[in-house]
C-alpha positions in Angstrom: 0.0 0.0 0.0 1.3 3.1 -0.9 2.0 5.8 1.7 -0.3 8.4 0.5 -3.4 5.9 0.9 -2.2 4.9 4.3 -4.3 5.5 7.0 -1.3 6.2 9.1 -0.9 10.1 8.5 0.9 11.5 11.5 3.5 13.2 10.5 5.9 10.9 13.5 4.9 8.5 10.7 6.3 10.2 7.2 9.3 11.2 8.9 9.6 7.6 9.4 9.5 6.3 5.8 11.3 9.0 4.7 14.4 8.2 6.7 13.9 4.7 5.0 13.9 6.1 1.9 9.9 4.3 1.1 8.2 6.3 -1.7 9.8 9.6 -1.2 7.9 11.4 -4.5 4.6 10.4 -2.5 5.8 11.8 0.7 6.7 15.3 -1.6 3.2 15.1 -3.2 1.6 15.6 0.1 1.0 19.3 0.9 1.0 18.5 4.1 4.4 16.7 4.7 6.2 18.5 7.8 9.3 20.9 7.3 11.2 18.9 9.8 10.4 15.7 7.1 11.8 17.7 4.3 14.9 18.2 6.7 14.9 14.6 7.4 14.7 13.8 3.4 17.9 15.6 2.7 19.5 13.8 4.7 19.5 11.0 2.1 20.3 10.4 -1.2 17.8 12.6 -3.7 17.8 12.7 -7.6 17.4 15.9 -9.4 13.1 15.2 -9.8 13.1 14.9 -6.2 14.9 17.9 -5.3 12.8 19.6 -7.9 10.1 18.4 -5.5 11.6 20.0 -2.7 12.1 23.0 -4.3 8.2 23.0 -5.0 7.2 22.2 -1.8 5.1 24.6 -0.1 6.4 24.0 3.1 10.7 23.6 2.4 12.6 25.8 4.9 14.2 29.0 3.4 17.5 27.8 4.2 17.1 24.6 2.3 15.8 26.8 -0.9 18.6 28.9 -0.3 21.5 25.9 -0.5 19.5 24.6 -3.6 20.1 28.2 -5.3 23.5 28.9 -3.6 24.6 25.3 -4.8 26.1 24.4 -8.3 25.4 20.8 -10.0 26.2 19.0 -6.5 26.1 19.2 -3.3 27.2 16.4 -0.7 25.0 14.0 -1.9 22.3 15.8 -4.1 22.9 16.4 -7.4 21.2 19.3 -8.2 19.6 20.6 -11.7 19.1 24.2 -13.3 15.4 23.1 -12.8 15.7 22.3 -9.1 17.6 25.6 -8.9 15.2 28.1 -11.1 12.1 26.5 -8.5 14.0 27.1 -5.3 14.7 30.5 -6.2 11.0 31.2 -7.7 10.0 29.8 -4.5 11.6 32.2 -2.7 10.9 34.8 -4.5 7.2 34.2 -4.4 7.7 34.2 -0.1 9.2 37.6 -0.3 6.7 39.1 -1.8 3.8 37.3 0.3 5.9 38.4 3.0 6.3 42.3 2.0 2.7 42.4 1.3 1.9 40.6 4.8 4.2 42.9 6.4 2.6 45.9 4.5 -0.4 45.4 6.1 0.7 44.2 9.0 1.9 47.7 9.0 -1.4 49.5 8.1 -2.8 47.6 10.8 -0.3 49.1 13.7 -1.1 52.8 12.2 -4.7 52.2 13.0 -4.0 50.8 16.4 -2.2 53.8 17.4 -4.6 56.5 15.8 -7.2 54.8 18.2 -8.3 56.1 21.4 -5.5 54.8 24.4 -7.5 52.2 26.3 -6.8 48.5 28.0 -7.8 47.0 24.5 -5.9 49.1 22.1 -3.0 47.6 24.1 -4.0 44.4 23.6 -4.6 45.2 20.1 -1.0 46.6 19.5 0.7 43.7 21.5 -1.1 41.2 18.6 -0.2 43.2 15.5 3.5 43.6 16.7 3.1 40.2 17.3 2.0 39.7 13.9 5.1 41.9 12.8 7.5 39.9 14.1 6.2 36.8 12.9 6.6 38.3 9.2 9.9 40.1 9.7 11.4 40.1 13.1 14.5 42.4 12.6 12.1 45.1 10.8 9.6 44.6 13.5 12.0 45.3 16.6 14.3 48.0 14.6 12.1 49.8 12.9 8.5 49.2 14.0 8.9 49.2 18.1 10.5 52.9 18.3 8.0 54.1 15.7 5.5 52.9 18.2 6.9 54.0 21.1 7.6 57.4 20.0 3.6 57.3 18.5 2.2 56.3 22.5 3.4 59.4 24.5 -0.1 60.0 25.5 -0.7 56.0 26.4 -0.9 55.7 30.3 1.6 53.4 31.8 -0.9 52.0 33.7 -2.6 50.1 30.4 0.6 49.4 28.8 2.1 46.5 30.9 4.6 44.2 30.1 2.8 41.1 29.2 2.7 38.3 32.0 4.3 35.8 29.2 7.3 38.0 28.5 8.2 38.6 32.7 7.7 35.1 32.9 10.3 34.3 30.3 12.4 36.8 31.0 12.1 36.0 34.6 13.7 32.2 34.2 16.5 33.7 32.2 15.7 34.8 28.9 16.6 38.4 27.4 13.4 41.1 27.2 12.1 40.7 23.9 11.1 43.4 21.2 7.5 43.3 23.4 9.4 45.2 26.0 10.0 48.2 24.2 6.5 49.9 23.8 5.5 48.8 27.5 5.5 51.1 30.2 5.2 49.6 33.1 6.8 46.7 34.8 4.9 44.6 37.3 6.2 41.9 39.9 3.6 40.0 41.7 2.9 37.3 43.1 2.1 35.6 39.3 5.3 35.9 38.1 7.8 33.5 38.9 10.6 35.2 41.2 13.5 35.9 38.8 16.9 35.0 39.0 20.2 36.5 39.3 21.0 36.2 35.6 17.4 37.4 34.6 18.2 41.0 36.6 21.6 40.9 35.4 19.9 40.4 31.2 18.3 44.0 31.8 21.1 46.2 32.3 22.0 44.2 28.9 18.4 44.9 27.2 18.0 48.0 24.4 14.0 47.4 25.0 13.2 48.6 28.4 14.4 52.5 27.9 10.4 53.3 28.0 9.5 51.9 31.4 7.5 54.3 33.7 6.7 52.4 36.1 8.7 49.9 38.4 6.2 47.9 40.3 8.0 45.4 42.7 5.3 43.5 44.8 8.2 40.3 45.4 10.8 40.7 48.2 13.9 42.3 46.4 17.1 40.8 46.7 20.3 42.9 46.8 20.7 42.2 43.1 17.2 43.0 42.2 18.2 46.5 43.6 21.5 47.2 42.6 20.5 46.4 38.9 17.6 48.8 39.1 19.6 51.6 40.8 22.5 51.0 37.6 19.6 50.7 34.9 19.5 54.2 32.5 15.8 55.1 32.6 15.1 58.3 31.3 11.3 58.1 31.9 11.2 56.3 34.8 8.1 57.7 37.2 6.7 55.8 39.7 8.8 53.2 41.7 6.6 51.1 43.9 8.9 48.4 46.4 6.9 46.1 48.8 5.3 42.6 49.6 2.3 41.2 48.9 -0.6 42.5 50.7 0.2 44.6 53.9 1.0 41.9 56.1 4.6 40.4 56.3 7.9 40.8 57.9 10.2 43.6 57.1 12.7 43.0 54.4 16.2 43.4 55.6 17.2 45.3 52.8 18.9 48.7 52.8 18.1 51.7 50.2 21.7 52.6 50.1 21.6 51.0 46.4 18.8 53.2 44.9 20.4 56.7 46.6 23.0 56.1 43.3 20.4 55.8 40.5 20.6 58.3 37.6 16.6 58.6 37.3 16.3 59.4 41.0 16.3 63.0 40.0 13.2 62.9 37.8 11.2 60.4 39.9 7.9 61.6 40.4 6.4 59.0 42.5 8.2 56.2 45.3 6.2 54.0 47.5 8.5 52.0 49.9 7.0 49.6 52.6 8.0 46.4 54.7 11.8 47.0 53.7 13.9 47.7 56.6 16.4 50.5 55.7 18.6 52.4 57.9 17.5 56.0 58.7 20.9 57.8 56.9 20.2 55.6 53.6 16.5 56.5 53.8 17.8 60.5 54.4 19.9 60.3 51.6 17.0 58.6 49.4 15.0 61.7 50.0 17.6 64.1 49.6 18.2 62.8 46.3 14.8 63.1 44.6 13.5 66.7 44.4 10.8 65.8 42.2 8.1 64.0 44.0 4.8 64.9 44.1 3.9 61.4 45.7 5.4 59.9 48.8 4.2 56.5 50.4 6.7 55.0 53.3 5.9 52.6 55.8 7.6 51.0 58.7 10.7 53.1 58.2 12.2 54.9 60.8 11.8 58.6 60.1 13.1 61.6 62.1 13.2 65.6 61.9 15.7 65.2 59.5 14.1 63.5 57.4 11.3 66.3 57.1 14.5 69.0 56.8 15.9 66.3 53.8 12.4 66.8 51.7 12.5 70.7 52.3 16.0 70.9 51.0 15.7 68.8 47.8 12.6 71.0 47.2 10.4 68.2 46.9 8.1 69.8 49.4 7.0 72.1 46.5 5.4 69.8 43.9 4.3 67.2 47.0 1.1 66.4 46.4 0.2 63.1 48.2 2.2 62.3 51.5 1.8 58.9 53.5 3.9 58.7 56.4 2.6 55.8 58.3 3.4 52.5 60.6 6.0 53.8 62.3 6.9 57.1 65.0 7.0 60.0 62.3 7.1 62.7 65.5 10.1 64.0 64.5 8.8 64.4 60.8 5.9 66.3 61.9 7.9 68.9 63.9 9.6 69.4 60.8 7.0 70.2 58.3 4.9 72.3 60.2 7.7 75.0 59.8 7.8 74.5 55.8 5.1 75.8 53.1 3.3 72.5 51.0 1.9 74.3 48.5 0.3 71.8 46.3 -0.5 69.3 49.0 -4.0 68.0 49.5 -3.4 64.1 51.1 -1.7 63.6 54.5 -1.9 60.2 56.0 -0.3 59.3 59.3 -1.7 56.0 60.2 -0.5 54.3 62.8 2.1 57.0 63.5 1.9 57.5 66.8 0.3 60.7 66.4 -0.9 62.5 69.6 -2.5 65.9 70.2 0.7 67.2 70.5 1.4 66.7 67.0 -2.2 67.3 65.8 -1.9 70.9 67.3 1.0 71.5 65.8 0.0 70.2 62.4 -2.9 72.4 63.0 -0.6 75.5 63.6 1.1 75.3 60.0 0.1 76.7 56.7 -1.2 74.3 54.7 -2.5 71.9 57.0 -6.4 73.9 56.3 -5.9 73.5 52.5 -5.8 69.5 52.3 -9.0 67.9 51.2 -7.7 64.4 52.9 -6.3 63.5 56.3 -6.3 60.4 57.5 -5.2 59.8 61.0 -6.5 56.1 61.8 -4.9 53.7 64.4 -3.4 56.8 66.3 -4.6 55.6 69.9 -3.0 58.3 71.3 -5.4 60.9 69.8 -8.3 61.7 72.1 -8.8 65.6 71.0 -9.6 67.0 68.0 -10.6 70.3 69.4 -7.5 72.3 67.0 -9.1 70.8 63.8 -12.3 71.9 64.7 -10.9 75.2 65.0 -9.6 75.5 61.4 -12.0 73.6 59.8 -14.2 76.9 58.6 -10.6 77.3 56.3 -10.4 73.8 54.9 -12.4 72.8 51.2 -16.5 72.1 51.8 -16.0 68.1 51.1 -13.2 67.2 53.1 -12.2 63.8 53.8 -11.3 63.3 58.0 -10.5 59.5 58.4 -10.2 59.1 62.8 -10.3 55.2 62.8 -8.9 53.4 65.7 -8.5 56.9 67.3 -10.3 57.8 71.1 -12.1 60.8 69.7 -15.0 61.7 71.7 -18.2 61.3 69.4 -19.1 64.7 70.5 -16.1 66.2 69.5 -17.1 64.4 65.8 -20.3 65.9 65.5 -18.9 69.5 66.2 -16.3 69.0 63.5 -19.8 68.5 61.3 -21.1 71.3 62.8 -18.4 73.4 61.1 -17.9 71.5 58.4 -21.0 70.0 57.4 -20.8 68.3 54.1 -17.2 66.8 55.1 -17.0 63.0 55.4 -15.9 61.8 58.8 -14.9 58.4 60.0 -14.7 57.5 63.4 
């Protein structure tokens, strides 16, 4: 029976009988015969019909096409004719241009993606059609295509534009950041992605595809590498840099910050959120003194002093500070600082579970800008059993504000004069 009226069709099968040498021109007549049988059929001894078969076949690698056309009348084995030579090379002729007219529209396709409106599913949409890019011509796709994009999405929010969980997984067990890489904008660590490895960190300060990342989201423990690669990475646009564990329960990492006090994109950082690590206070001073930029600030369980406070006011970052979360540890000595400095933009304070007393509420209530925030939160300050200063002010602060007293010993009286003043504000107790 002859191979191409077996029932047997699996293509385990044909490579089979190929590498027997059984009825080879029926295993080229079948469109469906396997590249990896072709390679397997090379291997043997092939006449010039049968190589003219190769040639023909649909699905023949490129590089076997381009031996054929490369080759003169023999090669090892084969002994090639001007026949099997003219079909190899109108074969791949005929792939390059399927390919440039794939890649044309391939192309067309990107343009409209990135006219659209910036959403979750225009990201998705882009990720497939560079996908599609790189399956028709990788080199153009990363070279040419991925910085056209890039330079197309500077009004894409970083927070839609993630790198894909398939790529951090890869490049997490060891391999380089692909193409993928370079239009994403923000890189998230959580508790799907496998933890990566030494070598993984070490492939980024390697990788020309992660210049774009906003956005450094780092919800795994971070190991001493993971830091010192970050602090040495050049990221021009780096915004937001986010270092915790999951959830908010968890020991303290026993991790200084002395690494990121040397990064080069410290200076332009807008926003750093830093909890559960356990950083000495001169490396967290240092941290603070070194970014002037910030409009948000979230630290927790860090030891923070006056100096710290005098650290903010002398990078200048008290200027453009907009959102301020000092909480989960003593921040007394902060607070005496920053009631003698100006917050002009600020409108969030939080100082949960920072020992707060009246004391410090007084104070805060003494200082400039304490009446224009529209959102205080003081929960789980047991210490603080009057509220009678920010009744006082309260006829200064916005008509909505947003008083969070949680786990405090406020007097409920004391709350319901606070409404008195203040009636359309939203009070927890």
């Amino acid at each position: 029976m002859c191979i191409r009226d077996s029932p047997h069709t699996d293509h385990d099968v044909l490579i089979a009988y190929a590498s027997q040498g059984v009825h080879t021109w029926q295993l080229l007549d079948r469109d469906d015969l396997p590249a990896a049988a072709i390679e397997q059929l090379m291997g043997g001894e092939l006449d010039g019909n049968l190589l003219r078969l190769v040639a023909e076949h649909p699905n023949t690698p490129n590089h076997i096409l381009e031996d054929l056309v490369r080759s003169g009348k023999r090669q090892g084995r084969h002994h090639i004719s001007g026949s099997s030579r003219a079909a190899a090379s109108a074969r791949l002729a005929t792939r390059a241009i399927e390919s440039a007219d794939s890649l044309d529209a391939v192309f067309g396709e990107l343009r409209d993606v990135l006219d659209a409106t910036p959403s979750g599913h225009a990201w998705e949409a882009l990720l497939e059609t560079l996908r599609a890019g790189l399956a028709c011509d990788s080199q153009q796709a990363a070279e040419v295509w991925v910085p056209y994009s890039r330079e197309r999405m500077g009004h894409w929010r970083a927070s839609d534009c993630v790198v894909p969980l398939a790529e951090v997984t890869s490049w997490a067990s060891g391999s380089p950041p692909g193409p993928l890489w370079g239009v994403s904008k923000r890189l998230t660590l959580d508790k799907k992605c496998p933890t990566p490895t030494h070598d993984a960190w070490l492939e980024l300060l390697k990788s020309p595809f992660i210049v774009g990342l906003q956005n450094l989201s780092l919800f795994q423990p971070p190991t001493a590498t993971a830091l010192d690669v970050i602090a040495a990475l050049d990221l021009p646009e780096l915004q937001e840099l986010l270092v915790t564990t999951f959830g908010d329960e968890g020991p303290l990492l026993p991790y200084d910050l002395w690494q990121l006090t040397r990064a080069s994109w410290l200076e332009d950082l807008r926003e750093l959120t830093i909890s559960h690590v356990s950083s000495t206070p001169s490396s967290t001073l240092t941290l603070l003194e070194s970014a002037p930029s910030l409009s948000w600030l979230s630290l927790r369980h860090l030891e923070l002093g006056f100096d710290h406070g005098e650290a903010l006011a002398r990078s200048g970052a008290l200027n453009t500070m907009r959102h301020m979360g000092l909480c989960d540890a003593d921040t007394a000595g902060v607070v005496e600082s920053l009631v003698h400095h100006d917050l002009p933009a600020l409108y969030h304070l939080s100082l949960s579970n920072a020992g707060v007393t009246d004391a410090h509420l007084h104070a805060l209530c003494q200082s400039s800008w304490l009446p224009r925030l529209t959102e205080i939160y003081l929960t789980r300050n047991p210490s603080l059993t009057d509220i009678t200063p920010l009744i006082a002010v309260a006829d200064q602060m916005s008509e909505f504000p947003m008083i969070r007293l949680e786990g405090c010993s406020i007097p409920p009286e004391q709350a319901r004069l606070l409404l008195e003043v203040r009636p359309k504000a939203v009070v927890y107790t």
